[in-house]
C-alpha positions, 0 to 999 in steps of 0.5 A: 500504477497498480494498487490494492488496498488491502483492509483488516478488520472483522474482515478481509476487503481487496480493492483494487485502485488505478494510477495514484487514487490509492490514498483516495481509496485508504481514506474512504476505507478509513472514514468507514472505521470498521478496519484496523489496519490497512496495506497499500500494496502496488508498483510504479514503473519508472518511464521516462519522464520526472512523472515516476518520482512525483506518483511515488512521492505523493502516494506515500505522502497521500497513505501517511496523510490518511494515517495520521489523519485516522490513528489507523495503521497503513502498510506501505508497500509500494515499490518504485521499480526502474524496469518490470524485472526489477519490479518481478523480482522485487515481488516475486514468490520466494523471500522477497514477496512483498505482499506476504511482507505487508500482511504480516507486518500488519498483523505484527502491527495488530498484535502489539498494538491490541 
């Protein structure tokens, strides 16, 4: 799996995160308390073993951990793709872009929150 982590505060940090230490990186970013909110964003392509299910189970379970942890909001937007067209197409440039869907949930989340 490819991930960023994407936090929001007095400033914009992309850090990018291999296989499945994406709620490692969101708790050190949250430790810090300088971002009021966080979007992980990546893709799990599926192969051909159980191995899909369980990285995508404990990365969501791992980011919602942090967040209840920390009171701080994450955005999830990890897709679980079967194939790499479908993750393409999933996360294309047109409507259906993930990560501009992530950012502005985040600043929604931002604006109702404040």
């Amino acid at each position: 799996m490819n991930a960023e982590i994407v936090a929001i505060g007095s400033e914009l940090l992309l850090g990018q995160v291999v296989d499945t230490n994406s709620a490692w990186m969101a708790q050190r970013l949250a430790r810090r308390r300088r971002y009021d909110v966080l979007i992980a964003l990546g893709v799990v392509i599926r192969g051909k073993t159980h191995h899909f299910e369980l990285v995508t189970r404990e990365c969501a379970r791992g980011i919602m951990q942090v967040s209840l942890a920390h009171d701080l909001p994450v955005v999830f937007e990890v897709i679980a793709a079967y194939n790499r067209r479908d993750a393409q197409r999933r996360a294309g440039p047109d409507r259906f872009n993930r990560g501009l869907e992530a950012a502005q949930t985040a600043l929604s989340l931002l604006r109702n929150v404040s």
